[in-house]
C-alpha positions as CSV (number, residue, x, y, z in Angstrom):
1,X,27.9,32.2,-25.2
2,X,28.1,28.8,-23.7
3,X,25.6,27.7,-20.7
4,X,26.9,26.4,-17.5
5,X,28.6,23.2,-17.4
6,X,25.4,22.0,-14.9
7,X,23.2,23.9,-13.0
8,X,23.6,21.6,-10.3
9,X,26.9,23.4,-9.8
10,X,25.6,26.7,-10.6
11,X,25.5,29.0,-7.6
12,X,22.0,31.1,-7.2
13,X,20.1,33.3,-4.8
14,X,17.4,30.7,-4.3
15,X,19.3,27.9,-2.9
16,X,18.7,27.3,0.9
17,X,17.1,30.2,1.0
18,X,14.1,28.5,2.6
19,X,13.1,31.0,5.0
20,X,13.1,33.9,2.9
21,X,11.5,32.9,-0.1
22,X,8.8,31.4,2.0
23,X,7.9,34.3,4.3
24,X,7.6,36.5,0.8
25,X,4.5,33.8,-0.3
26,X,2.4,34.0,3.1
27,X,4.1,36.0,5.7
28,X,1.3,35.6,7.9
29,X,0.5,32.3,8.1
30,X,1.6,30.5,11.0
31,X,4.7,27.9,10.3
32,X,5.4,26.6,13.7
33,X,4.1,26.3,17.0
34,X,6.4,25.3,19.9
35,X,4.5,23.5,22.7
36,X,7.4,23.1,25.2
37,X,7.0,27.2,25.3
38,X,3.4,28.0,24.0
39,X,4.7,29.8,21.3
40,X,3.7,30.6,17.8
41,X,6.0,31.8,14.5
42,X,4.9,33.0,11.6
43,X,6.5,32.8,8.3
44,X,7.8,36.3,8.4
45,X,8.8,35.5,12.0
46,X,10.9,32.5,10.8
47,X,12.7,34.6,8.1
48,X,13.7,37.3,10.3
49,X,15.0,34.7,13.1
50,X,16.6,33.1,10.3
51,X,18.0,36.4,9.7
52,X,19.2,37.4,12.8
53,X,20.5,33.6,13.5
54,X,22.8,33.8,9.9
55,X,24.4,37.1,11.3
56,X,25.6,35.9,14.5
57,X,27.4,33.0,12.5
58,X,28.8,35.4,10.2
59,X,29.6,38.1,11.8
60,X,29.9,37.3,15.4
61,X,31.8,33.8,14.7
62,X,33.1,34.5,11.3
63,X,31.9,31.6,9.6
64,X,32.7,31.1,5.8
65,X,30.7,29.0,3.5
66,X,31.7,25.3,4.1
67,X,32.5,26.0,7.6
68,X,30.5,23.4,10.3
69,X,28.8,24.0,13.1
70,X,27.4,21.0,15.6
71,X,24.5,21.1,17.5
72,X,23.4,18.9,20.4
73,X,19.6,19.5,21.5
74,X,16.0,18.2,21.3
75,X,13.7,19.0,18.6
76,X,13.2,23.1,19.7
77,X,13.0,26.4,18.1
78,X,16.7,27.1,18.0
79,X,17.3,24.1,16.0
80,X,15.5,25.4,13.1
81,X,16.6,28.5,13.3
82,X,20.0,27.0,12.9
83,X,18.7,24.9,10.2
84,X,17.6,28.0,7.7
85,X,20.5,30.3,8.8
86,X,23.3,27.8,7.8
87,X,20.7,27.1,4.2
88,X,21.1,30.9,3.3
89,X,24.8,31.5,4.6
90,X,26.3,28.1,3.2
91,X,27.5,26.6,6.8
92,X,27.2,23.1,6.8
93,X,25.0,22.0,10.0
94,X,26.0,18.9,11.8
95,X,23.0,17.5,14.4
96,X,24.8,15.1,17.2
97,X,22.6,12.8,18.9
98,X,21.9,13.1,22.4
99,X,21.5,9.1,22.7
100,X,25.1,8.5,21.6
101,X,28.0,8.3,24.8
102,X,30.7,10.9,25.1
103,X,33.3,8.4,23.6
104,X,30.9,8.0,20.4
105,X,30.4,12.0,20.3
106,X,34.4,12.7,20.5
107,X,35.0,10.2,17.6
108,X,32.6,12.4,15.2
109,X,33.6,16.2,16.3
110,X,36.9,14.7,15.5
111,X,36.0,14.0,12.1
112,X,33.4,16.6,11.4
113,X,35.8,19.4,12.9
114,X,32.9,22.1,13.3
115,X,34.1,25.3,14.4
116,X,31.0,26.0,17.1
117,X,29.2,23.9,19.0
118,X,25.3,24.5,20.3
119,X,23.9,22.6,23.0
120,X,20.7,22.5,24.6
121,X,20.8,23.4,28.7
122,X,19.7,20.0,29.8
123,X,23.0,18.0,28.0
124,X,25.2,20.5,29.6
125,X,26.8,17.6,31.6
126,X,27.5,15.9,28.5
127,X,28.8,18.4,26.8
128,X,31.1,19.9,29.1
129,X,32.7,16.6,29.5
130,X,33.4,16.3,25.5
131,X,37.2,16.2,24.4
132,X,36.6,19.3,21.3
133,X,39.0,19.4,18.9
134,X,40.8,22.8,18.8
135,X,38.6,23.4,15.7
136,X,36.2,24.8,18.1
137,X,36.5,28.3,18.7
138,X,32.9,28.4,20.3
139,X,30.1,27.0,22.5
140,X,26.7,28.1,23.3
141,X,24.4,27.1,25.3
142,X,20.8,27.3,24.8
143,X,18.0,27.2,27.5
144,X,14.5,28.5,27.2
145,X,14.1,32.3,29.0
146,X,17.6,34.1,29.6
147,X,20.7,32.2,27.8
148,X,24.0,32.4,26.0
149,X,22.4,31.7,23.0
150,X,19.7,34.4,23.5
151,X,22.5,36.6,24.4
152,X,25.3,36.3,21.5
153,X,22.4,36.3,19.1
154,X,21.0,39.4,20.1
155,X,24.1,41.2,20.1
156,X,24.4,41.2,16.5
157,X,22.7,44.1,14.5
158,X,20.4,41.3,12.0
159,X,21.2,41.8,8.0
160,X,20.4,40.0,5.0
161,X,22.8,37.3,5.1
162,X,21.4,34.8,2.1
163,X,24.4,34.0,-0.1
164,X,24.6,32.2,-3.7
165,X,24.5,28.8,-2.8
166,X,24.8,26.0,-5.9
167,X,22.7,23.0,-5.4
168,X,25.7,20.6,-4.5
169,X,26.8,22.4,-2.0
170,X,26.5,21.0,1.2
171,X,23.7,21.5,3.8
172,X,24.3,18.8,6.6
173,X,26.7,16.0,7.7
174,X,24.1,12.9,9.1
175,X,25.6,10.4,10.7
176,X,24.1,7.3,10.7
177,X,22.4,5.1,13.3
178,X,23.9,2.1,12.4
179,X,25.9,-0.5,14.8
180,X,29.0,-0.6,13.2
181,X,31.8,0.5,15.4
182,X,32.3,3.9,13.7
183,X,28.8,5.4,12.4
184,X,29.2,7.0,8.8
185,X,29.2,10.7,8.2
186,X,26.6,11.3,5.0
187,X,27.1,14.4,3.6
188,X,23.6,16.0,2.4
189,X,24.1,18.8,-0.4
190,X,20.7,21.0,-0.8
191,X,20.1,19.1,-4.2
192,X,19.4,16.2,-2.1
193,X,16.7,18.1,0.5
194,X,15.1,19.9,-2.3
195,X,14.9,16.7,-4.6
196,X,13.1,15.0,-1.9
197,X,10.5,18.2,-0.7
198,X,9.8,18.0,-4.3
199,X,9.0,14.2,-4.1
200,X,7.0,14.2,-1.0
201,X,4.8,17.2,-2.0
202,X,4.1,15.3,-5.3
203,X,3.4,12.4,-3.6
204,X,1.0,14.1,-1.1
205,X,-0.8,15.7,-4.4
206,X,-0.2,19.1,-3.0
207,X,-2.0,18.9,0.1
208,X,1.2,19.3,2.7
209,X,0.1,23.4,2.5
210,X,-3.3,22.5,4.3
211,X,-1.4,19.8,6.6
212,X,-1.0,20.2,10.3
213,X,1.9,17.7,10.8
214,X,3.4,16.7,14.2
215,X,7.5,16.3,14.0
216,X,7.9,13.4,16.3
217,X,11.2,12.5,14.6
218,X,14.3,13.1,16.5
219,X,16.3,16.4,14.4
220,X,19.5,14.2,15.2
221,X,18.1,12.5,12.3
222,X,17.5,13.4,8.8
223,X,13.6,11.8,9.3
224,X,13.4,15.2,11.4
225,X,14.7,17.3,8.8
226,X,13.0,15.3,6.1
227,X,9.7,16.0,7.7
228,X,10.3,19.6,8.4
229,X,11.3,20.8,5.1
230,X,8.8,19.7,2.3
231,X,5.9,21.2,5.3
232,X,7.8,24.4,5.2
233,X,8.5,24.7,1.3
234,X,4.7,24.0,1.0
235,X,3.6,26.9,3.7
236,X,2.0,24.0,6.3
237,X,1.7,23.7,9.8
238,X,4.2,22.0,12.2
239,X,4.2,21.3,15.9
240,X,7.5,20.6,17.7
241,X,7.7,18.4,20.2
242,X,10.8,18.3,22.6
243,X,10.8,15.2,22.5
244,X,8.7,11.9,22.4
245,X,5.9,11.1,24.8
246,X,2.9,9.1,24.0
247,X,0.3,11.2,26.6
248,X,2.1,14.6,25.3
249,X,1.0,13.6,21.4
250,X,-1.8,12.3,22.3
251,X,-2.9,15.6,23.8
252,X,-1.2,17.8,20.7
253,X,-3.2,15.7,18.2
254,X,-6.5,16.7,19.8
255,X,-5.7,20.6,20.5
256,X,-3.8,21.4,17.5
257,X,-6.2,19.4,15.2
258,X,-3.0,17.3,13.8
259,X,-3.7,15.5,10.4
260,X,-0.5,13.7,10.4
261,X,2.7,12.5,11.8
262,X,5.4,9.7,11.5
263,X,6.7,7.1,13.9
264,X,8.4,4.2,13.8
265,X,6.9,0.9,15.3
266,X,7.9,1.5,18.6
267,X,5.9,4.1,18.9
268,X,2.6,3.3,17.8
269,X,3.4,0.5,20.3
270,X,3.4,3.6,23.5
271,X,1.0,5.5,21.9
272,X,-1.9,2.6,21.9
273,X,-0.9,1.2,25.2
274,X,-1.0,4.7,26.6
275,X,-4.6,5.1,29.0
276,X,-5.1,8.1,27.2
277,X,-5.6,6.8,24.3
278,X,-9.3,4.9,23.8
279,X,-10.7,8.2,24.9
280,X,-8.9,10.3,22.3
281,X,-10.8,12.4,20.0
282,X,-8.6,11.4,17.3
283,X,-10.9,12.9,14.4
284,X,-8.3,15.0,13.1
285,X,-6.4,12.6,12.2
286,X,-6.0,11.2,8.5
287,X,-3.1,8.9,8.5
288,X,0.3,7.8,10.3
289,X,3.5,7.0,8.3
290,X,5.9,4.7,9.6
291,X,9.3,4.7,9.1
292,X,12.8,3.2,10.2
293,X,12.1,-0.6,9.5
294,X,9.5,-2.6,8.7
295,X,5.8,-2.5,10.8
296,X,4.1,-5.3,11.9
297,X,0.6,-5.4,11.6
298,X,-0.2,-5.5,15.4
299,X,1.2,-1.9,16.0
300,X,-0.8,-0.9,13.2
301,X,-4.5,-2.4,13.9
302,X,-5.2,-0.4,17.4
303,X,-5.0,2.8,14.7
304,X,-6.6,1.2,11.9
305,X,-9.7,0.7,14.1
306,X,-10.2,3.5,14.7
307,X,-10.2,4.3,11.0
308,X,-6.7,6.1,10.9
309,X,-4.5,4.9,7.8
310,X,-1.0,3.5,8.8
311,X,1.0,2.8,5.9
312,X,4.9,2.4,5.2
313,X,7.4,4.3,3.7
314,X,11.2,4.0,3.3
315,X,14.6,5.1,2.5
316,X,18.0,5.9,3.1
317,X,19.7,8.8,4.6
318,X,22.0,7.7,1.4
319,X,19.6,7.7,-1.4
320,X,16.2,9.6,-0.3
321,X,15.8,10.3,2.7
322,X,12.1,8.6,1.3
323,X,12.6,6.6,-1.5
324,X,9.1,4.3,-1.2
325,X,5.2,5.4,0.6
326,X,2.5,3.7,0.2
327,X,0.4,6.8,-0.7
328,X,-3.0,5.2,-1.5
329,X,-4.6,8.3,-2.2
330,X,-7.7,6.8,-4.2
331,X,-7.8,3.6,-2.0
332,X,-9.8,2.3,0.4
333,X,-8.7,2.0,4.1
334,X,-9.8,-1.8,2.9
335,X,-7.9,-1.7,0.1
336,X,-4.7,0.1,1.6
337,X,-4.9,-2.9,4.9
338,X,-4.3,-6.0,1.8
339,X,-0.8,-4.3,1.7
340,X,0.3,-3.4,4.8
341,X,3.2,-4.7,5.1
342,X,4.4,-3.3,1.8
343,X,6.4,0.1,1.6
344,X,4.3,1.0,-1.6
345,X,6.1,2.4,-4.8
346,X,8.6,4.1,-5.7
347,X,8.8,8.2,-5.3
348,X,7.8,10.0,-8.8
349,X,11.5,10.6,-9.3
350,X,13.1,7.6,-8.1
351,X,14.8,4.9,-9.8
352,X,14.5,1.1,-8.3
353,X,15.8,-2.1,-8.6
354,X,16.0,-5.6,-7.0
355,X,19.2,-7.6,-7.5
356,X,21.0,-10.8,-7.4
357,X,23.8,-9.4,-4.0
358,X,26.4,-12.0,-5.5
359,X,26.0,-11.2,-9.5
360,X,24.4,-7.6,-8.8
361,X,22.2,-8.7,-12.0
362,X,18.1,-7.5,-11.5
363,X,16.1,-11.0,-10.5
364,X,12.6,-11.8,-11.2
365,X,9.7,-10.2,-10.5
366,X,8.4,-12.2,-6.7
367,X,12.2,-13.0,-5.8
368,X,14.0,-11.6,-2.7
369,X,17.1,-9.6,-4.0
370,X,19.1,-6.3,-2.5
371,X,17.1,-3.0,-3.7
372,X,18.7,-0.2,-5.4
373,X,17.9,3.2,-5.8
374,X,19.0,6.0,-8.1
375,X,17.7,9.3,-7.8
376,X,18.0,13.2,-8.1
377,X,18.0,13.2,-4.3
378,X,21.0,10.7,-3.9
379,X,23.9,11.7,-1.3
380,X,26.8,13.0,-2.0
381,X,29.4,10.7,-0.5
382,X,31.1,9.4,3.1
383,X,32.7,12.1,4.7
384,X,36.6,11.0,4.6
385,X,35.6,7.6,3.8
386,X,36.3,7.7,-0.2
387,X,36.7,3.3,0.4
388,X,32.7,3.3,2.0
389,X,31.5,5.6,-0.6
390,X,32.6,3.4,-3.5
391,X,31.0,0.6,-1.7
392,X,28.0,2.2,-1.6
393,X,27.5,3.5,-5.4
394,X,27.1,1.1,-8.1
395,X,28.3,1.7,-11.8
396,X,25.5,4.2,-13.5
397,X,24.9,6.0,-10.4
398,X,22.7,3.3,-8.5
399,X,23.1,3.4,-4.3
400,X,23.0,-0.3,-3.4
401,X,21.0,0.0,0.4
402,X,21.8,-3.7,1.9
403,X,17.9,-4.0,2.4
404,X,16.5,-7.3,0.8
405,X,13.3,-6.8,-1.1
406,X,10.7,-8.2,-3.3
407,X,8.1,-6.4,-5.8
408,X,4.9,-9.0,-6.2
409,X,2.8,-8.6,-8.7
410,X,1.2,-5.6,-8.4
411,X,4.5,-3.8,-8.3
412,X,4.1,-3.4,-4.4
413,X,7.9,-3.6,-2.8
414,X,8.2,-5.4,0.6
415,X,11.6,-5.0,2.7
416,X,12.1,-8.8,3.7
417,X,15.2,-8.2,5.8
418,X,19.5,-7.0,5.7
419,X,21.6,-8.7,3.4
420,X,23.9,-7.6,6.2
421,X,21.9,-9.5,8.7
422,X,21.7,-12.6,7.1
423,X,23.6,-15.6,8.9
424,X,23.8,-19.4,7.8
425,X,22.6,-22.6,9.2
426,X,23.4,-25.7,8.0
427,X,24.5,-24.2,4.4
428,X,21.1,-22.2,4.5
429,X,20.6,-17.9,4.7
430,X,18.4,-17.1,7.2
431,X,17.1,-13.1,7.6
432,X,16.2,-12.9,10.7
433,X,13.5,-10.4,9.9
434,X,11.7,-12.5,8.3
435,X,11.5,-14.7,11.2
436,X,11.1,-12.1,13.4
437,X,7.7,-11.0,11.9
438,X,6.3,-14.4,11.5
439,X,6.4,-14.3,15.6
440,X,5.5,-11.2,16.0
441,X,2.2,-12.6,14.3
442,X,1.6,-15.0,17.2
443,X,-0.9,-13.2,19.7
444,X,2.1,-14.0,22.5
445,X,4.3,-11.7,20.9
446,X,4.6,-8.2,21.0
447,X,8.1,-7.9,19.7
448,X,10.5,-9.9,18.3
449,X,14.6,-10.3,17.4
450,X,16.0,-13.1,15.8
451,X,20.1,-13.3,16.0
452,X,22.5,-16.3,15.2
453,X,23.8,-18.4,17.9
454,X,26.8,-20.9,17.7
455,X,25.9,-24.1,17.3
456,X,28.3,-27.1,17.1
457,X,26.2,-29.3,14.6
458,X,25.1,-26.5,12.3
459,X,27.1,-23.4,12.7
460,X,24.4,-21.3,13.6
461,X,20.8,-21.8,15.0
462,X,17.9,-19.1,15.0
463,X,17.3,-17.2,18.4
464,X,14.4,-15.5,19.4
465,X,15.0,-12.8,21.6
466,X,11.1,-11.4,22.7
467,X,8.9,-9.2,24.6
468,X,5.6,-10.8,25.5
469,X,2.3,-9.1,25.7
470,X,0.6,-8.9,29.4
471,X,-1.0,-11.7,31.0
472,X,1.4,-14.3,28.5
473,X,4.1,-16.8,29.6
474,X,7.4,-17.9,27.5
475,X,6.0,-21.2,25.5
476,X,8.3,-22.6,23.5
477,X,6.3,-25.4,22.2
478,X,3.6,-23.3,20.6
479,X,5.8,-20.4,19.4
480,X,7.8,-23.6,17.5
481,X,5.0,-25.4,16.5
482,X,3.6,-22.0,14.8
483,X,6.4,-21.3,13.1
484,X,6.6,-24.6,11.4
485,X,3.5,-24.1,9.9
486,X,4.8,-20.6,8.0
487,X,8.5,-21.4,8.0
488,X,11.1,-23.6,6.7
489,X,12.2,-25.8,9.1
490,X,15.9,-24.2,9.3
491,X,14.1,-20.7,10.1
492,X,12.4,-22.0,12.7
493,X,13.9,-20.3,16.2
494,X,16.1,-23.1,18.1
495,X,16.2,-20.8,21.3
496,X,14.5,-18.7,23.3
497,X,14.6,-15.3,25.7
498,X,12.0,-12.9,26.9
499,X,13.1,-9.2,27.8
500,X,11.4,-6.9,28.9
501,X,12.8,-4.3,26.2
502,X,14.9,-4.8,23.0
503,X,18.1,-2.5,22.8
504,X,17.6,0.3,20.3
505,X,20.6,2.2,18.7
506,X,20.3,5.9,18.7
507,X,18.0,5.9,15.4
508,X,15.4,3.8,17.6
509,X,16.2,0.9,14.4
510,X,16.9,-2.5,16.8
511,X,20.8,-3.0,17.7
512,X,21.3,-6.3,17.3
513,X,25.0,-5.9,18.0
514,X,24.1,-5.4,21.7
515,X,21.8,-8.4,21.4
516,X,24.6,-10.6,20.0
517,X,27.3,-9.7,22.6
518,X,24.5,-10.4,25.1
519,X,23.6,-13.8,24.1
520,X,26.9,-14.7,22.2
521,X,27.1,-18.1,24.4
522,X,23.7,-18.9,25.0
523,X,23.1,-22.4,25.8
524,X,20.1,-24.9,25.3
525,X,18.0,-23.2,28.1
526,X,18.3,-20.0,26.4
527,X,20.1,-18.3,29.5
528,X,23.3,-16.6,28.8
């Protein structure tokens, strides 16, 4: 008798089954504790929520496998439960950010066409004002204490509800944080979240069962659910946190004895300048991953002495969600500080390579080419978007991410900036990242955007958009004459701004688009 054509495609009881086959290994030992509501979950607690969750859809909304449902909230209980219903019942779960406007939100219930939407109490302005489409035969509102959630999901008697799910099935639609006009819709299959959990719990050399992780990442955003699941598949210990605040993690780290969590620059940024923080017991805590874009050094070093390891990692909603960490598990906080601006190595199970963006042929080993990725935990594909999809996938399965990169010798990688970001001056590339952290060295500087500005003799000049550190003053002069010194002379910013923030997109990545419609006409003074 012949075997299955791929198992990939194979349906089977395991398969999203999260919950369930977690709670039979260690019922008892606590998964999750909620701090908004003081509460505590078991593993046996999360199964039987998950339970009771995956009957409501089923039988109180009728949802078949494939069906989607949207939900709009902040990281909470609820949105888990969600989370490990749909993985046992085959529902496709589609987070919406709470950053994005109502116009932004319309466009992608349009185009995702769930059949339920969930949202939490405090967006219920937002939500009410949303144009559904008539795909949506529901919408529930959740609120801690008494709420239509609460209700609806209590009405149901709860049953098993785990289905045969095949590992290409779909799990979640992620849109992306981009600042294109129209953000993509990734569509997630389990193989893709299992693949990574598998990654990540190699690459923390089993340990994540012992961990006691903070999930500071936004569930809107598959950093959320890439955090959440390769803790739960290993039986550790998470802490949700509504949402961020520096003073609120602070005091989590110390009373729930954290031993890690992510952020992205910004946030180290809050979390150092916080008052809080030099009296912190912060013994707990082993290491800090960042994530989202590159990390310059001086969010890193109010952590590092005080002997807590930051370190990089990256990837793409499309090809990981982690693809690169800079592990260092036998290195020295010493050792691990020479390469801190590197993103590491590749995952166990990850493919890599640099390449020429115009011949898409591998370049040497120290040059700056576009990295690509190929992988068991690659996306599936752009929902409706069969053109962006092909763009994105490269001949022999390879996902080509628009992030320039370099490997040095050691076989290190370093993200040096977006292909897509690049402009020209004078017949010259410029990546303005790379700019950007050359500044952000200067003890001025606390962060940094570099955009393209018209310029009549050489298309486009350098601007530095930037936030100064307290008790400094904009000096052109110095920030020029440092720059020189580490940069080509065409790199060198031509004009200058000082804000007092930097516009983020929803994914907290920087938007330059919003930067480049503000200072599309700046003139010599730097003053739009």
């Amino acid at each position: 008798m012949a075997g299955p054509v791929h198992y990939d495609d194979l349906p089977m009881n395991w398969v999203g089954d999260w919950a369930g086959r977690r709670a039979a290994l260690t019922p008892q030992r606590v998964a999750i504790y909620e701090a908004a509501t003081d509460t505590r979950y078991t593993y046996a607690d999360m199964n039987a929520r998950a339970n009771q969750v995956g009957t409501y859809l089923v039988d109180g909304l009728g949802l078949e496998k494939g069906d989607r449902v949207c939900i709009l909230t902040r990281n909470r209980i609820e949105a888990i439960d969600l989370y490990l219903a749909c993985g046992k019942t085959g529902v496709i779960l589609a987070p919406l950010s709470f950053r994005l406007t109502k116009r932004e939100l319309d466009d992608l219930l349009q185009r995702i066409r769930p059949r339920a939407l969930f949202y939490e109490d405090v967006f219920a302005e937002l939500a009410q004002s949303l144009s559904l489409p008539d795909c949506v035969e529901e919408t529930v509102q959740i609120a801690d204490g008494d709420s239509e959630y609460q209700a609806a999901v209590a009405a149901v008697e709860a049953r098993d509800v785990n289905r045969e799910l095949s590992l290409n099935d779909p799990y979640l639609y992620i849109h992306t944080g981009g600042t294109t006009a129209t953000p993509k819709v990734c569509v997630v299959p389990h193989r893709q979240m299992l693949w990574n959990s598998v990654d990540i719990v190699i690459s923390a050399s089993g340990a994540l069962g012992e961990a006691r992780e903070l999930l500071t990442f936004p569930l809107f955003h598959i950093g959320g659910w890439n955090t959440f699941t390769p803790l739960f598949h290993s039986g550790g210990y998470q802490v949700l946190m509504r949402i961020f605040d520096p003073g609120t993690l602070l005091e989590l780290v110390e009373r729930e004895q954290i031993t890690h969590f992510g952020a992205v620059e910004a946030m180290l940024y809050y979390i150092a300048e916080h008052p809080a923080f030099q009296a912190a017991k912060l013994d707990s805590l082993k290491s800090i991953t960042s994530a989202g874009a590159p990390c310059a050094p001086p969010a890193m070093r109010p952590f590092w002495e005080r002997g807590i390891a930051v370190t990089q990692s990256y990837g793409l909603t499309e090809a990981g969600p982690s693809n690169f960490a800079y592990g260092a598990i036998d290195h020295s906080l010493d050792e691990v500080w020479k390469h801190n601006a590197s993103i590491g190595t590749s995952f166990f199970h990850t493919d890599y390579k640099i390449v020429d963006p115009e011949t898409r042929e591998p370049v040497k080993r120290g040059d700056i080419g576009v990295l690509c990725m190929r992988s068991l935990h690659n996306f599936q594909e752009y929902l409706d978007q069969p053109d962006r999809t092909e763009q994105v996938f490269m001949e022999g399965g390879w996902v080509y991410s628009s992030d320039l990169a370099r490997e040095d010798a050691e076989g290190y990688v370093y993200i040096v900036g977006r292909a897509d970001n690049m402009f020209i001056s004078g017949g010259e590339n410029v990546s303005p990242e790379e700019v950007e952290g050359v500044l952000e060295e200067h003890p001025s500087v606390a962060q940094a955007a570099v955009i393209g500005v018209p310029d009549q003799r050489w298309g486009e000049v350098p601007m530095a958009v930037l936030v100064l550190n307290n008790g400094y003053s904009l000096d052109e002069e110095a920030l020029t004459r440092y720059c020189r010194g580490v940069l080509a002379g065409f790199k060198v910013p031509k004009r200058y701004a000082v804000v007092d923030d930097l516009p983020l997109t929803g994914a907290s990545k920087l938007d330059r688009k919003a930067l480049r419609a503000r200072f599309a006409q700046v003139g010599e003074s730097g003053t739009a």
